[in-house]
N, C-alpha and C positions, 0 to 999 in steps of 0.2 A: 877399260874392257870393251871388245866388241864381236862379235859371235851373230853369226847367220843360223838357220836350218828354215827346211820346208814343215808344213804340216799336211797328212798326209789323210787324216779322219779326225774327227771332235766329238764331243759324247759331252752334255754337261745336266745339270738337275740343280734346280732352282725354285720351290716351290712348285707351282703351276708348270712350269717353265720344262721341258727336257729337248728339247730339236732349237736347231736355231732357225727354223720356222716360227716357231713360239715367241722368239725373241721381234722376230722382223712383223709382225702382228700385231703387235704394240709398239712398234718405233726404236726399240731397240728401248726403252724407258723401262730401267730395273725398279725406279719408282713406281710407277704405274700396276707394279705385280703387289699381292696383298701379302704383306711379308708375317700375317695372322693365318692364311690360310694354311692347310696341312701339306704334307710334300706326299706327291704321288707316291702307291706302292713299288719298292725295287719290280723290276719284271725278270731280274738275272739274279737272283738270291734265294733262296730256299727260306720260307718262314720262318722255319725252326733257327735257321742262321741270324735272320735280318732282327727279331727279337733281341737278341745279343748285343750289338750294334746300337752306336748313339744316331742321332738324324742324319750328322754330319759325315759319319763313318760310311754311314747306310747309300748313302748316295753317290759319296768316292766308289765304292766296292759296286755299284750297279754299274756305274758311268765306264769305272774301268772294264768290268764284264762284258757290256755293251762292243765294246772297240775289240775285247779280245774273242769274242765269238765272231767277226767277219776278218783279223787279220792276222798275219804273223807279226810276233813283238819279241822282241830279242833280250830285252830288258826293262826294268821299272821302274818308274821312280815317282813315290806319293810324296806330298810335301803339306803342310798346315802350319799355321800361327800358333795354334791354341792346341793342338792334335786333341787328344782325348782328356780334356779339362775336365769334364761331363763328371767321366766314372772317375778321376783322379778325387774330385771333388767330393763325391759320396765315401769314397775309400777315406778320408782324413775326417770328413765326421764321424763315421762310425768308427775310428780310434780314437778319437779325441770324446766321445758319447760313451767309449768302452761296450761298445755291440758288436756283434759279430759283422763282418765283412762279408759282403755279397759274394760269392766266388765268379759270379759274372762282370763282376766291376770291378775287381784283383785281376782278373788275365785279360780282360780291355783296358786295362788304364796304361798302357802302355803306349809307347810313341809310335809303334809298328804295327800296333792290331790292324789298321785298313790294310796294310800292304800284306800284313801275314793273312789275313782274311782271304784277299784276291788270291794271292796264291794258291792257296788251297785248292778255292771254290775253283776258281780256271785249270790247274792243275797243271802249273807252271813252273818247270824246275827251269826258272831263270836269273841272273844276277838281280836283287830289290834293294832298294834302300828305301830310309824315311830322311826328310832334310825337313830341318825347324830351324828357319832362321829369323823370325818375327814377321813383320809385312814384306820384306825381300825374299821370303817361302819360295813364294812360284818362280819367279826370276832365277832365284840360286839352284831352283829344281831345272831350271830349261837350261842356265850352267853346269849342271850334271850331266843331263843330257846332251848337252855340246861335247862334251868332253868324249863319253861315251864314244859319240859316232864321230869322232875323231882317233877312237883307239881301236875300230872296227862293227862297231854296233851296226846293225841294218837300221833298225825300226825301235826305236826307244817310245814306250808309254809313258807321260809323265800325268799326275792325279793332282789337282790344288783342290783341296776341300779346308773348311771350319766349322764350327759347331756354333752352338749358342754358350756364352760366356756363364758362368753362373753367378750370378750377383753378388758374390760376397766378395770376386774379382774386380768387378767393375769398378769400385773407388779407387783402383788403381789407375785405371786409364781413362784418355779422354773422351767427355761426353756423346763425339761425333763420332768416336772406334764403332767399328759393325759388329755388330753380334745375331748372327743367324745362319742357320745350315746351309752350306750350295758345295757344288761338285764342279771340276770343269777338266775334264780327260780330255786330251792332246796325242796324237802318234805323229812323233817326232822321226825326221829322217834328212838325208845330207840333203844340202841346198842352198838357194838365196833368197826362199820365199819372202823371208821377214827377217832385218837386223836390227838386234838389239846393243845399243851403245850407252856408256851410263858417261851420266853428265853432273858436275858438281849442281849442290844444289845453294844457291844464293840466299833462301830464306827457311825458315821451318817453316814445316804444313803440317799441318792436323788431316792424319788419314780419315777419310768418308766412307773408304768403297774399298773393298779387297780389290786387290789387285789382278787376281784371276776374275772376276764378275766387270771389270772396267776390260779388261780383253777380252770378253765374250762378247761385251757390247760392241767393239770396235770394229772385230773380227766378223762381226755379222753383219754390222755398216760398209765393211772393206776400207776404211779408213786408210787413207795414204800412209798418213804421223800419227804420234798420239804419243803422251808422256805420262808414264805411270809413277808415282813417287817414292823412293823408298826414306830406310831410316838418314841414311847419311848422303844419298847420291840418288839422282832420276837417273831412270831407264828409259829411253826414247826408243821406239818404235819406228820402225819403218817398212813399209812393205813395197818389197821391189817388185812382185808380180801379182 
């Protein structure tokens, strides 16, 4: 597989982190940022809304807000590993406890709540989807949007956010999987700014880093190359301008 487009605006939330000023401040070092500290308030959210919302939700849904107050977007597309684990999580113990169920954590535990949120709040009658393909999320979201503006789309939004896992998950996975809230909005548009090619992978790797938070860092470096890894195949990077 290999697939071009430009990018055309970024919006992303990371903790401390929201401008990729923020990023180039500290080196582009996502270590460096206190991954205990609290994430800034949404500024494109309405309280009564952002209440509702997990960390990870919260800052998809600002990020994309963000992009869609200064542009036109033809279509959406959020993507997550884990989407709304958060509230899926509280909803199974309090069935399995026989309590009643939160009614805010029954109509968020859903794989769409961030993209049905944005909608709303932007008040966007556009094509959305949600893609949950594990750590290939973002990848397979910027393969949506390829496709997209290959079928006429102007300006595709694409969203990669996560949450925090909740521990009773984590014996599932490997010790080095990330588990913490970040956002990273993209407006996607035809081009050659950046090709992305996937490349078999010769060995397993133990993921560290999402893979949207390893292309904020790049993307803010301007990084020529750079190889993101997924489940079965790497994504190589390249930026032609």
């Amino acid at each position: 597989m290999e697939f071009s487009f430009n990018i055309d605006a970024i919006a992303l939330r990371f903790r401390s982190i929201s401008a990729l000023d923020d990023l180039l401040a500290i080196n582009c070092d996502i270590d460096a940022v206190d991954k205990n500290s609290r994430n800034q308030k949404p500024k494109f959210i309405p309280m009564m809304t952002a209440r509702r919302l997990s960390d990870g939700c919260k800052l998809a849904v600002d990020a994309a807000m963000e992009l869609a107050s200064d542009n036109s977007i033809d279509a959406v597309i959020f993507s997550s590993a884990s989407g709304e684990i958060e509230h899926n999580y509280k909803v199974l113990k309090s069935t399995v406890q026989n309590t009643d169920v939160s009614p805010t954590d029954f109509s968020m535990s859903v794989h769409n709540a961030a993209v049905g949120n944005f909608t709303i709040l932007s008040k966007s009658k556009i094509p959305s989807s949600s893609v949950s393909a594990g750590i290939d999320s973002f990848v397979m979201a910027l393969t949506d949007a390829y496709t997209m503006i290959k079928k006429g789309y102007k300006n595709v939004l694409v969203c990669d956010y996560d949450v925090t896992i909740p521990d009773f998950f984590k014996i599932y996975l490997d010790e080095t999987y990330p588990s913490y809230p970040h956002a990273l909005a993209l407006l996607i548009s035809s081009g050659d700014e950046y090709t992305v090619k996937t490349e078999d992978k010769t060995q397993s790797t133990k993921i560290t880093e999402f893979a949207s938070v390893r292309f904020m860092q790049e993307y803010a470096k301007k990084t020529k190359e750079f190889l993101i890894p997924g489940r079965k195949l790497n994504y190589r990077f390249t930026k032609n301008s």
